[in-house]
N, C-alpha and C positions, 0 to 999 in steps of 0.2 A: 504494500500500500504506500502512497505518497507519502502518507503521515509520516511512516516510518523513519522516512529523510530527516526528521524534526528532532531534532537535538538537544540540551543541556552542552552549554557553551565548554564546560568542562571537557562534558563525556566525547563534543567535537573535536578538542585540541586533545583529545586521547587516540582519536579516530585519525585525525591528521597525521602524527606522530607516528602510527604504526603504518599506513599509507608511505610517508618518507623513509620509512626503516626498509620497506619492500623495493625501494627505488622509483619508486613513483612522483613524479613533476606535480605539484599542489601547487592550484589556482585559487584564489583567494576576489570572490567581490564583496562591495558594504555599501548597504543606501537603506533607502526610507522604502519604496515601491510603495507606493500609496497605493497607486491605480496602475496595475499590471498591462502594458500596450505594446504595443508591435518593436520599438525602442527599446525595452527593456528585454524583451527575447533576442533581437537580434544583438544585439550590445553581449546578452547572458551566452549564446552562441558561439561567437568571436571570442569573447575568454576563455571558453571551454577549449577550444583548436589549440590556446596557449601551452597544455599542458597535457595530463592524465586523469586527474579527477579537479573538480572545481567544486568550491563549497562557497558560502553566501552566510553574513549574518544582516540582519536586516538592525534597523535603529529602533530602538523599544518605544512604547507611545510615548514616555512623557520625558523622551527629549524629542521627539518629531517638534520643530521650533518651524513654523511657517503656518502660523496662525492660531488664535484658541478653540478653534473647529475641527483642527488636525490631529493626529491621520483622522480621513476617511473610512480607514477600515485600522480595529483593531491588529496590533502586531500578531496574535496567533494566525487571525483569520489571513494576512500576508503572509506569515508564513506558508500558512495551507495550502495558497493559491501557487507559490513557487513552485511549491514541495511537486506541485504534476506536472513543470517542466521537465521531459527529460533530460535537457541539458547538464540539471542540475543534481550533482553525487550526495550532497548534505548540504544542509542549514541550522543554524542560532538565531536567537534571539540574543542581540551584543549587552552587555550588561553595561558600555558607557555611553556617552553621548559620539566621539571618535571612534573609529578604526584605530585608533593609533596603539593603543592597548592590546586588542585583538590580534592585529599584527606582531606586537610580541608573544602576547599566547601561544598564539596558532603557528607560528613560525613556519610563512609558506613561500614556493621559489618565485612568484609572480603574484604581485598585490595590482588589479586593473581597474580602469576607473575611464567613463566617458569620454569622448573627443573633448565634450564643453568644458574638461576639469583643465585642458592643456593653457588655459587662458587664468593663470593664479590669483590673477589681478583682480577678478571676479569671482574670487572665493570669501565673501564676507566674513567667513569664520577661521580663516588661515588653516585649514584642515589639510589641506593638499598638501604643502609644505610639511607639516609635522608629518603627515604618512608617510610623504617620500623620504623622510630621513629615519621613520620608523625601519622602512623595508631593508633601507640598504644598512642600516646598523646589523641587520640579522643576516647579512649577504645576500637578499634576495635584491628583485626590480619591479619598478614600475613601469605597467604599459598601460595605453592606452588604446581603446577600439576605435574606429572613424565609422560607424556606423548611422544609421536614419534615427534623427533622436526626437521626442516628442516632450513635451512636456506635460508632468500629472497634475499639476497645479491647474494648468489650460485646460485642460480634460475635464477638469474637477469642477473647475469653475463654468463651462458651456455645460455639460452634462448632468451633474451632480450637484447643485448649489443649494449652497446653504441660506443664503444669505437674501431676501426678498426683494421682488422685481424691480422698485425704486434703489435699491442701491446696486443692481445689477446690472439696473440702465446710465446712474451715474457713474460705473465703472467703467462702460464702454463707451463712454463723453470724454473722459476723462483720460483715458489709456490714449484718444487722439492727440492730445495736450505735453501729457507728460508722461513719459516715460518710468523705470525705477531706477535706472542710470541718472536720473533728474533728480530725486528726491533725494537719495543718496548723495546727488551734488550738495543741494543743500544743504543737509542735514551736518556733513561733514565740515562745509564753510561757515559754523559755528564753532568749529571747536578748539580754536585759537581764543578767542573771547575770555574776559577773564571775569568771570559771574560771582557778585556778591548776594549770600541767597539773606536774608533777614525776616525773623517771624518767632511763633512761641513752637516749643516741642511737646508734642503729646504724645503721651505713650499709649495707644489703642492695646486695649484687653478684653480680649472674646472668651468669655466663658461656657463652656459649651454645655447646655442640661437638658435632661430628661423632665417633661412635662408630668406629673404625677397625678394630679387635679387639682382641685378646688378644695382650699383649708374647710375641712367638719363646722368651724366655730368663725369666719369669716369669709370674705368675697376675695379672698385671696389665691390668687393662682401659686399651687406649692409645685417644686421642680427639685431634680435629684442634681447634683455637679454630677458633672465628670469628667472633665478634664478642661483647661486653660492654654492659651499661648499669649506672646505678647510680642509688639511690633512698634517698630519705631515708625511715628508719623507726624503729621502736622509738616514743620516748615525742614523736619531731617528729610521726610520721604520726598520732598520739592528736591532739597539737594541730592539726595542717592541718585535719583533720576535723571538729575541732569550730569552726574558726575562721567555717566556712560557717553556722554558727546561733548562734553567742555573737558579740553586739560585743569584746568584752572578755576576750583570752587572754593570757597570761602563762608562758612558758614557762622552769621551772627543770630546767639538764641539766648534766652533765660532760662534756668534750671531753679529748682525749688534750693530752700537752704535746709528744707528735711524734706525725706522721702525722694532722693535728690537725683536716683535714677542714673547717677553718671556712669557708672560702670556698664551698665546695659545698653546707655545712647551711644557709647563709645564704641561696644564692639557692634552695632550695626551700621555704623559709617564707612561710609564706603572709603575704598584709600585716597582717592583724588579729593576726598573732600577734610578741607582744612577746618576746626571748628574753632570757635570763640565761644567760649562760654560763660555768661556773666549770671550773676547770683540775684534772683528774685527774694528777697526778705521777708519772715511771718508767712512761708506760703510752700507747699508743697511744687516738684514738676506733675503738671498736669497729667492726669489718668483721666480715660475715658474706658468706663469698664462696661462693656455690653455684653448683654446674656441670652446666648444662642441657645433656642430648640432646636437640637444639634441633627432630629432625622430630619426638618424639612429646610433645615437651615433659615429658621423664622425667630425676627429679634425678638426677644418679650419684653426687656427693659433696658434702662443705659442709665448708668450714675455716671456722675464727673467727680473726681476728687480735685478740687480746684480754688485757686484763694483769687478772685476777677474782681477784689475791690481798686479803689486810682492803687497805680502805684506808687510808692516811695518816693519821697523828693531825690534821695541818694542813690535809688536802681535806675530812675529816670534818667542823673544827671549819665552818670555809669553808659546806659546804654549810648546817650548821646555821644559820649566821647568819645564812644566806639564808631558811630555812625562816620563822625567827622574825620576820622583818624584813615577810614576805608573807603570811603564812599570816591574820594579822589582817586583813585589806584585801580576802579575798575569799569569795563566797558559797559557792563549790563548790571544792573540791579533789578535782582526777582524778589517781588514781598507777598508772602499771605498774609496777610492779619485777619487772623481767627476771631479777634475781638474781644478777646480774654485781658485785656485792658494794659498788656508789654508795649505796645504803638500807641504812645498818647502824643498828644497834638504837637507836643516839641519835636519827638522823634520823627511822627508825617512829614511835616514844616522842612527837616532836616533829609528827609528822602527825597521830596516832594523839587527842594533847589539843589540840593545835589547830585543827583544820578543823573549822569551821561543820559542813559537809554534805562526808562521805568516802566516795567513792566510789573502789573501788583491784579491781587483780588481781594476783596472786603468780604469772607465769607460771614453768609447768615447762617446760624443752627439754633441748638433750643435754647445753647445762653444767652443770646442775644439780638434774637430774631427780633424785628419791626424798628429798631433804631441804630444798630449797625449799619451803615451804608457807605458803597462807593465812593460819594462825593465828599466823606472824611477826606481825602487825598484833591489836591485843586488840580492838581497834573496828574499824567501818567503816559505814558507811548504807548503801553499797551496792558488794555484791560483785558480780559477773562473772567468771565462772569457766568453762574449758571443763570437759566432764567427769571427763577424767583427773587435772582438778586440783583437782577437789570428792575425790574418790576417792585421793586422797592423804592425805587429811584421816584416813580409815578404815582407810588400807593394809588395804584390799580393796576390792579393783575387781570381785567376783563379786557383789556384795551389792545388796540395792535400793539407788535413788538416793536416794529422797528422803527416808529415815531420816537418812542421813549428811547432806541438804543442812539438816534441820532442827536439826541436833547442833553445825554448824559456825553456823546463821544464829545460835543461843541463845548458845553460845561467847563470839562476835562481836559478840554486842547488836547485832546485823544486823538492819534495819527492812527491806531488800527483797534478794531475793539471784536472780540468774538465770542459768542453767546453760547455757552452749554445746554441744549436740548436734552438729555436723554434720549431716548428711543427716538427722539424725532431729529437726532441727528444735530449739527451747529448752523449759526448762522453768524459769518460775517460781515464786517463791515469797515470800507476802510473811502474815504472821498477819491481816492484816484479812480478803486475798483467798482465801486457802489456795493451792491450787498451780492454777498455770494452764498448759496447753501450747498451743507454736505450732508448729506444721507446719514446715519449712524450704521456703523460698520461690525457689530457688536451680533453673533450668532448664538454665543452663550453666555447668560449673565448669572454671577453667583454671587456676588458682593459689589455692593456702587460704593461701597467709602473707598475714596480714595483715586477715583477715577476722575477727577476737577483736579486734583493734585498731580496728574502723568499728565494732564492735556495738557496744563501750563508750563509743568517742566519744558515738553519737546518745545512747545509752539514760541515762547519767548525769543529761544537763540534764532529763531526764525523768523521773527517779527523784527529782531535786534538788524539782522543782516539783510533786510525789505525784500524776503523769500515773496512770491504771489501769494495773495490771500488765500486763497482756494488748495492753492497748495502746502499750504499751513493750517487749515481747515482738516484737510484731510488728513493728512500726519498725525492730527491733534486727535483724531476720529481713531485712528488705527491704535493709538496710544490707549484710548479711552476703553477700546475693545480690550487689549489685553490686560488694562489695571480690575475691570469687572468680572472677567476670567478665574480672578483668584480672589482667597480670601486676604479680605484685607490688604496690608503691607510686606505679605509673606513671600513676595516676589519684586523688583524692583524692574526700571524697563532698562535694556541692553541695550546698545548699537548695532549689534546681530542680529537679536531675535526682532527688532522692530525692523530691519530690512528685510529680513527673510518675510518676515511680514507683508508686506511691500510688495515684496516681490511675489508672493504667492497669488494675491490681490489683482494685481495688475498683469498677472503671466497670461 
């Protein structure tokens, strides 16, 4: 039976082994095969010719990185589908995200890889490179097939979509425009930039529990724990995210002087990112502890541990001198202010005239919904706003959007301003372009916090460098899909996995 081909990566590089002991030429391929097509048999075919037996591990689902819809078909069920080529002697399931490991495992005389790999320069993940110096450490070679090559991404997206017909037609508008060799231009001509990110740190806490029922002796819903994680958020997770496309991050925040969290903000910073951390007084580092019904993944409640009175005349001055001391020194200035009361009007005043290039957002939540707003700030280059918080600007949330978003860009001496829709996708706006809409790009949604936090990261150094709107729109969309993908903060966005992205989108 085909099955039988289907291996334990181990029990493969046991099978290989005794294979080379017999004198036998081991061929060696490694990919995703999402969608099995005429490309990947003839490609599979031509390796086989290379040698005596030819074996295949495929890449497990959850490093398949080309989108949060991906693979299309479970790693078994590809395996399955291989396992009835006969070309094919045996298959794995790889246990990393490379070949480059497997090729030391399996230790074979010929590691093959497509025509389109001969071009390294188009390998966003530098994988080609490390295998080719995997193969020949172990004395084998690299070849490559020139065969008819198609693409599964293309396949997947005409045949198989996930994604509904408004963003299917925007795709195919779009793909006339630009390219993923475009997007990548941009995205990359930020990263020189030298980003000062400023804002408060919260440490998001998901509790995860068991729903039990209704308290005997009250209207209270009782619930069982069972387990916790915790993630760095608020204005760290602004910088993680952008740390993957700027050299040069700089992070100013306030920490509690108890409960002060530093140990734990520190190891989830990413290395590019530099911090400043200054001391909030009488006050804990913010917690936001939410408590998940963990089978349907439904919030039931959310405390803040949090001290949001003015601040201190001396944390006030403190932050300013930080502001003054940095604000000269860099090209972009990215702010969230949460509204937890760290940005009071000195510190605005002092962002507001000093940043080069200000990109910010005034978010509204439950501590501070209906008088939080935007227009705290008299300037900015570039807003990002969800909906409800352009529409605060109006206190009216019935009214058109884009009346109120051109009332607050004029306001703001706002050069580009774009509007977080959820499910309905963003809306643009900038006076050279007028208004542009993007589709939301989003197939699976498992968690929205934190997905206003990756659209800003990307879209800033994009807005900083006067990328198209639309095509910062979309970038900002693709960001937005993979931060609701996961829970929480428990992923950060890459310069890889967002063009692979990209490019799976647009193939």
């Amino acid at each position: 039976m085909a099955v039988a081909k289907v291996l334990e990566l181990d029990e493969l590089a046991a099978r290989v082994s005794t294979l080379r002991a017999a004198g036998k030429r081991v061929v060696l391929c490694h990919g995703v095969f999402d969608l099995l097509h005429v490309g990947h048999l003839r490609h599979l075919e031509a390796a086989r010719r290379l040698g005596d037996a030819l074996v295949l591990t495929i890449t497990p689902d959850h490093y398949v990185n080309k989108g949060p819809d991906r693979p299309a078909f479970s790693e078994r069920l590809r395996a399955e589908m291989l396992a009835a080529l006969d070309c094919i002697d045996l298959i794995a399931i790889n246990r990393w995200p490379t070949a480059v490991e497997t090729i030391r495992l399996l230790r074979p005389d010929v590691y093959v890889k497509g025509v389109e790999y001969q071009e390294t320069q188009r390998d966003v993940t530098g994988g080609i490179d490390a295998e080719l110096a995997a193969i020949e450490a172990i004395g084998g070679r690299l070849a490559f097939t020139d065969e008819l090559t198609f693409s599964s991404s293309n396949l997947l997206n005409r045949h198989l979509p996930v994604l509904p017909e408004e963003a299917r037609a925007f795709l195919t508008d779009f793909r006339s425009r630009y390219s993923a060799a475009d997007i990548e231009q941009w995205i990359d001509h930020g990263r020189d930039l030298r980003v000062l990110v400023v804002g408060e740190t919260i440490v998001d806490e998901y509790q995860y529990c068991h729903a039990i029922g209704k308290s005997s002796k009250s209207a209270a819903v009782v619930a069982q724990t069972q387990s916790s994680e915790r993630f760095a958020g608020g204005i760290v997770a602004v910088a993680n995210h952008l740390a993957s496309f700027c050299e040069q991050v700089t992070l100013v925040t306030q920490l509690g002087d108890r409960s002060r969290h530093e140990e734990f903000v520190r190891s989830q910073l990413a290395a590019a990112v530099t911090p400043v951390f200054l001391t909030r007084r009488d006050a804990p580092t913010i917690v936001k502890r939410r408590f998940i019904e963990s089978y349907l993944f439904t919030p039931m409640l959310e405390i803040y541990e949090i001290n949001d009175e003015s601040l201190r005349p001396e944390d006030d001055a403190e932050l300013c001198q930080a502001l003054r001391q940095h604000l000269p020194a860099y090209d972009l200035v990215v702010t969230v202010d949460y509204g937890h009361s760290m940005l009071t009007e000195a510190a605005v005043e002092l962002l507001c005239g000093g940043a080069r290039f200000l990109a910010m957002n005034a978010q509204a939540n439950a501590g501070n919904r209906g008088y939080h707003r935007l227009s705290k700030y008299r300037r900015a280059d570039y807003i990002c706003a969800a909906e409800h918080e352009i529409y605060l600007e109006a206190r009216d949330w019935r009214g058109d959007l884009r009346p109120v978003v051109l009332d607050v860009q004029q306001r703001m001496s706002c050069s580009t301003a774009i509007v977080t829709r959820g499910k309905r996708g963003a809306l643009g706006y900038r006076p050279a372009d007028g208004f542009v809409e993007v589709p939301a790009l989003a197939a699976k949604v498992i968690d929205r916090v934190g997905a206003g936090d990756a659209f800003l990261a990307i879209t800033a150094p994009l807005a900083a460098r006067g990328a198209p709107l639309e095509l910062a729109a979309f970038v900002g969309n693709v960001a937005g899909a993979e931060a609701v993908a996961t829970v929480g903060h428990r992923t950060y966005l890459s310069r890889q996995g967002l063009i692979k992205h990209v490019r799976a989108l647009l193939a």
